[in-house]
N, C-alpha and C positions, 0 to 999 in steps of 0.2 A: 579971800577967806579960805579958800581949796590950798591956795600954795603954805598960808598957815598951817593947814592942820596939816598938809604933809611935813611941814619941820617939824614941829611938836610931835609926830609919828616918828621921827627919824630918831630923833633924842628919844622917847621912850625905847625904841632899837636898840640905840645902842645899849644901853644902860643894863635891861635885859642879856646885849651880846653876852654883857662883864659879867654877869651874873653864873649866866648859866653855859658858858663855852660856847652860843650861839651865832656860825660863822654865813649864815647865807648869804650875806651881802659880797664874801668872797667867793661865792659858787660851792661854799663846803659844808657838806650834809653832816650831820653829825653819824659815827657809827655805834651800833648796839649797848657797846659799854658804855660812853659818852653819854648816849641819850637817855639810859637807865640812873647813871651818876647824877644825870641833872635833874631827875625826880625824887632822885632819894636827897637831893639838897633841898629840894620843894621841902619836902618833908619834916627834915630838920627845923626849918625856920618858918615854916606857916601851921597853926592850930586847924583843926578840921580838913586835917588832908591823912591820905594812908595812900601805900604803898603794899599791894597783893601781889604775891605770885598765886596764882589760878589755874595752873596746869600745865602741864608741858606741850612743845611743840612738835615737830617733826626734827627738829636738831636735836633734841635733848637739852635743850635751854626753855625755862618756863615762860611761859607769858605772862607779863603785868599787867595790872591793873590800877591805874593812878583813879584816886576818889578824892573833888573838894566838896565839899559838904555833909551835910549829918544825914542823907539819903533818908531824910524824914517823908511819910506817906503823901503828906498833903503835897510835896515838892514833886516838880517834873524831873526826869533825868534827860539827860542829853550824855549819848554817849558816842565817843568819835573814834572809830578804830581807823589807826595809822600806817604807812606802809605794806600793806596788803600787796602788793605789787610792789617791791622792796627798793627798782629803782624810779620807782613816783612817790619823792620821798617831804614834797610840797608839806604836807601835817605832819608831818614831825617837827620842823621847826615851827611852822603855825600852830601848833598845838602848845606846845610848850611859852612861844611869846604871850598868847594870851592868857593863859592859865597864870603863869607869871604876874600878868599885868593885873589880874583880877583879884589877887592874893593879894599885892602889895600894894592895891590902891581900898583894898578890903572892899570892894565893888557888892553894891547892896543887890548886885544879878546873886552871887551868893548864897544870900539871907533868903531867895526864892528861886533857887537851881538851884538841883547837885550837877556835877559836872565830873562826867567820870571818861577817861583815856589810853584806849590800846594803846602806850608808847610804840613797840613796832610787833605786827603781826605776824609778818612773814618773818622769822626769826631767820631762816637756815637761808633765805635769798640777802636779807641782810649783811649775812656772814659773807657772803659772794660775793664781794665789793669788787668793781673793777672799772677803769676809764672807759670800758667800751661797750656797755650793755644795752646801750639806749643807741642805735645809728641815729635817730632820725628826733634826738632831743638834745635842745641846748640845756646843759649842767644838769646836774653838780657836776664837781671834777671828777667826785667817784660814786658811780651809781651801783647799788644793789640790783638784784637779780629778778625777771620777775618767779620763775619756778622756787618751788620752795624746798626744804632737802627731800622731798620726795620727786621733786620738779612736777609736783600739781599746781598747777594756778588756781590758786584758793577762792579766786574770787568765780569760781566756777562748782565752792565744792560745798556750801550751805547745808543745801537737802543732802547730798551722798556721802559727805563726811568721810574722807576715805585719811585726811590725816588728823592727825592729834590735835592739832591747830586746831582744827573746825570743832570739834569735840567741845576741846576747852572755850573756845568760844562757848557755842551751846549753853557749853558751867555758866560763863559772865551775862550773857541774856538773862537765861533764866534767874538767875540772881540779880539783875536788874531792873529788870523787867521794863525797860524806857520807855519812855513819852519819843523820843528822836534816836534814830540811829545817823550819823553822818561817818560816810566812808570815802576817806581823801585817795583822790589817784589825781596822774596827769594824762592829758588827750593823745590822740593820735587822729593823723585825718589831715581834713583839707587844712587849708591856711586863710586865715580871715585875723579881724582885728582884738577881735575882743581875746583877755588872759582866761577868764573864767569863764564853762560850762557848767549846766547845770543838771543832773538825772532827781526828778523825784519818783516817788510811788506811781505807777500807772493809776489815773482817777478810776477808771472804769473796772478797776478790782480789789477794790476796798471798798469798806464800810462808805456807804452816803454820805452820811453829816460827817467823815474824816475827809470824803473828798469836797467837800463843801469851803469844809476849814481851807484846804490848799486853797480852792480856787477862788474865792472874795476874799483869802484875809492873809495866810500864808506867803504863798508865793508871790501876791504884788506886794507885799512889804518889802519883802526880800529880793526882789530885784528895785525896789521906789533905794532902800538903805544902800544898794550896792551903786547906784550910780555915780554917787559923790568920789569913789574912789575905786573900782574897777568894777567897769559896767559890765551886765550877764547877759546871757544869751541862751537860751535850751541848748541839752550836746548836739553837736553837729554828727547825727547818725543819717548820712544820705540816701534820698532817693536815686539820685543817679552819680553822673563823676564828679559835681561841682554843688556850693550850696546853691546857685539860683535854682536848679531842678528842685529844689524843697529838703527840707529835712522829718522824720519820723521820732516819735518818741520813743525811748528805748522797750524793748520789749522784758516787761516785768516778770520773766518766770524766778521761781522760787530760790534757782540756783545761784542767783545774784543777792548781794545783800541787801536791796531795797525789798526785791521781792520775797527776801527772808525775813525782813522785817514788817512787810503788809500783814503777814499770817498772823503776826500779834498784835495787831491795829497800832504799828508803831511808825510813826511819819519816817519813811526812810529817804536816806537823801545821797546822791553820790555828787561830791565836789571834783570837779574834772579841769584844772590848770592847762592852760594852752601849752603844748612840747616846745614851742618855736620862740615861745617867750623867755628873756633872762630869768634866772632862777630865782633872782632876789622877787622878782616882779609874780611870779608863781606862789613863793610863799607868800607875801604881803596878799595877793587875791583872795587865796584860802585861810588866811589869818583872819580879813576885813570878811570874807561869805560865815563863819564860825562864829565871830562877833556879833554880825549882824541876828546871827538865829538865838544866839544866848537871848542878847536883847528881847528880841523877841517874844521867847521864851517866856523869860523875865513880867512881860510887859502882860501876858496874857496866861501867867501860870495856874489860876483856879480854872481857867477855862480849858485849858489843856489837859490836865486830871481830870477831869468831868468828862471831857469827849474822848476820852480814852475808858474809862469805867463803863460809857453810856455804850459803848461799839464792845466792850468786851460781855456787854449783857445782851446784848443784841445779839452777839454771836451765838451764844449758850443757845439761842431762841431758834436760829437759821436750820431752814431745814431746805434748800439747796444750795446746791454750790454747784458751779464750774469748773470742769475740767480742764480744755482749753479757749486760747480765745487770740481773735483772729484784727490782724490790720484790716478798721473799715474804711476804703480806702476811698469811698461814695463819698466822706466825711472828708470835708480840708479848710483848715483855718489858711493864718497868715501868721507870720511874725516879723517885726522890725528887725533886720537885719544888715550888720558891717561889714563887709571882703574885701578883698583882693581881687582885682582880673584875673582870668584863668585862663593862659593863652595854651593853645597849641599847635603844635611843633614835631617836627619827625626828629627822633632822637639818633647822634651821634654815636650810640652805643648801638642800641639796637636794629637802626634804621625805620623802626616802626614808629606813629603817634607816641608821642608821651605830654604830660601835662605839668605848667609850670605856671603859679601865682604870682604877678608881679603887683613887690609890695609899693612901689612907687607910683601904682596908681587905684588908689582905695575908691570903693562904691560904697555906695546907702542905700536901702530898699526895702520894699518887702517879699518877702521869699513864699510859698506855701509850706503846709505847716502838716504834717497829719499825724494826730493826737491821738484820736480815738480810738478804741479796741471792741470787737463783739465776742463776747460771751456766747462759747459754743461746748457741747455737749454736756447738758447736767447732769445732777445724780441726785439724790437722795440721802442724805445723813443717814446713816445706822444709827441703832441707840446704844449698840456696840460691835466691837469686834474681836473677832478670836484668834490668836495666834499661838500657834507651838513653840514651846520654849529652846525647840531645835535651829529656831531662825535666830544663832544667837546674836550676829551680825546685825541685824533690825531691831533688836533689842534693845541692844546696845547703845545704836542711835536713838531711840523713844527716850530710854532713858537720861539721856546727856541734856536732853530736850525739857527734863521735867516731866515727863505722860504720867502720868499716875496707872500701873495696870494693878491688877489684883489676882494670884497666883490661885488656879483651882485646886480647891483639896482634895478632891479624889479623880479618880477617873470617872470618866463618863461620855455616853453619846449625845449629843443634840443634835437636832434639827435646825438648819442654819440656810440663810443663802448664801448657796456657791458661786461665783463665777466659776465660767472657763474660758481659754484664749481659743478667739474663733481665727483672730491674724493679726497679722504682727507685720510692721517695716525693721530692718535693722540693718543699720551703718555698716558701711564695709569700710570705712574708715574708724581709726579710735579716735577716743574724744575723752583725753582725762581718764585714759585708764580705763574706759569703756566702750561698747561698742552699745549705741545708745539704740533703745524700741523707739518706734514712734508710731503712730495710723493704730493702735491696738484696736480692736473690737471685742468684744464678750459678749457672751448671754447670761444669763443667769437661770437659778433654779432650787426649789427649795431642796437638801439632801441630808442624810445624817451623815454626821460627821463624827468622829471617834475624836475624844482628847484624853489627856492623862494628867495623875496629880500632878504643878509646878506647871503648865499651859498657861497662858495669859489669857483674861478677861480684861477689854479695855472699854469704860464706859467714855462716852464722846461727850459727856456734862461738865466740861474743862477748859481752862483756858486756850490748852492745844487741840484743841478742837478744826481749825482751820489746819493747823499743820500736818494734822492725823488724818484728813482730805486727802491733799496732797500728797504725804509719803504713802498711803496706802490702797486710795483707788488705783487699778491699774493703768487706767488708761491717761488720769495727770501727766502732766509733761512731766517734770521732774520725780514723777510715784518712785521708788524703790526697783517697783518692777521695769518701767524705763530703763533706769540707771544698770538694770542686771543681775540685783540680789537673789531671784527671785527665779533664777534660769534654768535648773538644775530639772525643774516641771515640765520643761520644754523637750527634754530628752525622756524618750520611752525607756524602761528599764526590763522585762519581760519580754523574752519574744517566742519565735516557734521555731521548727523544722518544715516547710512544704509538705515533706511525703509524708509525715504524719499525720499535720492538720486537716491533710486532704479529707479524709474521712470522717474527722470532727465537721469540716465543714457543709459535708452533704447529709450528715445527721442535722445540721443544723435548718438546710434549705428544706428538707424533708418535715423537720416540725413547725417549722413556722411560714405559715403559706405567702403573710405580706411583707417579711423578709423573700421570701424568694422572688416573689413581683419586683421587686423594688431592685435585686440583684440581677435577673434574668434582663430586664428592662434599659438598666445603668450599660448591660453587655450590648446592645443593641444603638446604646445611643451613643456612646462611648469607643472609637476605634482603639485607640491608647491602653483604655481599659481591657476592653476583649482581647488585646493581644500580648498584655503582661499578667502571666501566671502571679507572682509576688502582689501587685496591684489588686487585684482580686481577692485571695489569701488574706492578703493585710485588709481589706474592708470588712470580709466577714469576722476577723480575730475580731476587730474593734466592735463590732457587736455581739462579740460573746461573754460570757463571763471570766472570760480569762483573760481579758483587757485590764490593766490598771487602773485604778481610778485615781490615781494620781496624778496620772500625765494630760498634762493641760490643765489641770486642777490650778486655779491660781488658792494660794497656804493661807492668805488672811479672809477669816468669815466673816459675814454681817448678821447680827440680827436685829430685826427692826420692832421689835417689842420689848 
């Protein structure tokens, strides 16, 4: 029966090939113009399909958006962006065979899914086609690139949005507002048997009843439907050099697109194609893992608007959230697991160990497994926040997002809670254009704060309510301030002369007796300090009124009334 439905697989292949220029079975991906031609043929010849340009990228070419269905309210979407990584170019032909096949066989998944498709995201890695971008993957012949023309790795840039890509994205979410996101890439990593890995949503950071759904209904269908024709496996994200040491669940922050799409209670999914596998066999994986979720989809679509409405009212309701959150590593499953042996060997190049899979003698087993995540430092929702319309870089981003703010009309001061930064980690490495915070600490405190007409008032009673968490507490992994928008706080802008202050400072310790305790005392316990005039100096400026109250001032307020 298996080797049937592979012929009858093969014939519908080709047939599709002829249709739509679809060459993978020879190792050849299709490129940008190609892949866009073959949707605007969709187009032509199927009702209830459309063909968007939705914004530009970082090339200056727009990115599409292909739509089958009437994206009627009661219907799920599923929406699969492709090429993000331009040469993991697996969904692009999988995307199109099936969409293809679902049109022309008028597939009643259809008549309950819309079904909508990034043709290729990374446009400008796209355009970078070359036989050698991938060392360490077999095909295509010619792979795209993974940088994009700004050479950001997109799939790094969700929350920071630093290109247009991710912007326009943004536009296509928020105008979708999906039930599923699936974002097709291929692996990298050890060597084992299986074509297909799989990333969902971290459970332990999402709505309940959405991680519920994964875990009894979701994800053992979707691997029960994959076995028939390439069996799955969680990605292989290791704990040590080999799978037997275990593998980890990927880590869900915001800036990946699973975790960009948790913040909308949107099932996100990363499809991840083995490198080492032939490319026909790559695309047919992510072809059959696509299928299997439409189905699915299909099979349980009242159910899946439901539990997406129920978690987006829920959310309105949540009044904490989590900052970040930590591998518990107390917590370890199992999981059935296929390899390779993994021998080693002192290498001929180096003379040092090096490690090498031999696929001529495969194992069976099970591996440990660690899943779980602890939820660490919470906060509190605001009922709103305030921001200066001077932040227009953050704006910018809210806006792309959909945030709804509402501009004040006059000036005015309120009364707000402020943070400030008490400390800070920060990379001495860049990372995407940034030099990333991390360990932040704050305090807080109520203080007035001055705004002016055209300020933003953001109330948190909104769909982006999780997302407005995230980009905006400080200390979120991914916040804004993370990422570095938000830096400029960090530098004092006022300063003094010594020989003049000198004498402001001893009028200072003169009127206030437990400033002077506090300064005479710090001289005594402090060698460092007692013996830097500036150190000194600069303690007492920062408690004078000629300190800024800017600096350290983190720009976005809360207020919780």
């Amino acid at each position: 029966m298996k080797q049937l439905s592979l012929i009858v697989l093969c014939f519908v292949a080709l047939h599709v090939h002829a249709q739509l220029n679809l060459r993978f079975e020879e190792g050849v991906s299709p490129d940008h113009a190609t892949c866009i031609a073959a949707y605007e043929a969709l187009v032509k010849k199927y009702q209830k399909t459309q063909l968007k340009e939705m914004g530009p990228s970082d090339s200056g070419r727009p990115i599409h958006l292909f739509i089958a269905g009437d994206m009627a309210e009661h219907k799920p979407t599923i929406l699969i962006n492709n090429g993000i990584h331009a040469g993991e170019s697996c969904g692009v032909d999988a995307s199109l065979l099936l969409i293809e096949e679902l049109l022309r066989a008028d597939s009643p998944i259809l008549d309950r899914v819309n079904i909508a498709i990034i043709p290729m995201y990374n446009i400008g890695g796209a355009l970078n086609r070359s036989c050698c971008t991938r060392a360490n993957q077999k095909g295509p012949l010619e792979q795209g690139f993974r940088g994009n023309a700004k050479n950001l790795d997109l799939n790094r840039d969700f929350m920071k949005a630093d290109s247009r890509n991710a912007l326009t994205f943004h536009k296509i979410f928020a105008f979708l507002e999906p039930e599923f996101l699936v974002d097709t890439h291929t692996s990298n990593g050890a060597d084992y048997q299986y074509t297909m890995t799989l990333i969902h949503s971290q459970l332990d950071m999402i709505a309940p009843h959405l991680a519920n759904t994964y875990r009894y209904s979701l994800i053992p269908d979707l691997y029960t439907a994959m076995e028939s024709s390439y069996p799955m496996v969680p990605y292989v994200d290791l704990v040590g050099k080999t799978p037997e040491e275990g593998i980890i669940d990927f880590p869900d922050f915001p800036r990946y697109s699973t975790g960009y799409a948790s913040l909308y209670n949107c099932f996100g999914f990363t499809s991840e194609a083995h490198m080492l596998k032939p490319y026909r066999d790559r695309v047919m994986a992510t072809y059959h893992f696509l299928k299997a979720l439409a189905q699915w989809t299909s099979d349980h679509d009242r159910e899946v608007v439901m539990n997406k409405q129920k978690a987006d009212r829920e959310l309105r309701k949540q009044g904490t959230f989590y900052m970040n959150h930590e591998l518990d590593s107390a917590q370890v499953d199992s999981v059935f697991f296929k390899g390779f042996r993994a021998e080693f060997f002192t290498s001929d190049v180096t003379g040092l160990e090096r490690l090498r899979y031999d696929q001529s003698t495969p194992w069976e087993g099970y591996i440990p497994h660690f899943k779980n995540y602890k939820n660490v430092d919470p906060v509190i929702a605001p009922k709103a926040y305030y921001i200066s319309q001077a932040w227009r870089e953050v704006i910018e981003r809210l806006e792309a997002n959909g945030v709804k703010m509402t501009p004040l009309k006059n000036d005015t001061i309120m009364k707000l809670r402020v943070y400030r930064i008490a400390s800070l980690n920060t990379s001495k490495q860049a990372f995407e254009g940034h030099y990333l915070h991390d360990g932040v600490t704050t305090t807080e405190a109520l203080e007035e704060v001055r705004f002016y007409k055209g300020d933003f008032m953001i109330l948190l009673d909104q769909r982006t309510k999780n997302y407005l968490i995230e980009a905006l507490e400080p200390r979120a992994v991914d916040s804004f301030f993370a990422w570095g928008f938000f830096d400029i706080v960090l530098q004092q802008k006022e300063w003094f002369s010594p020989y003049v202050f000198e004498d402001m400072a001893l009028d200072m310790l003169k009127a206030d007796s437990k400033l002077n305790k506090e300064f005479r005392e710090k001289q005594k316990s402090d060698k460092d300090f007692a013996a830097s005039e500036w150190a000194q100096l600069i303690y007492l400026y920062q408690r004078s009124p000629y300190y800024e109250k800017e600096h350290m001032r983190y720009p976005v307020f809360r207020s919780l009334d």
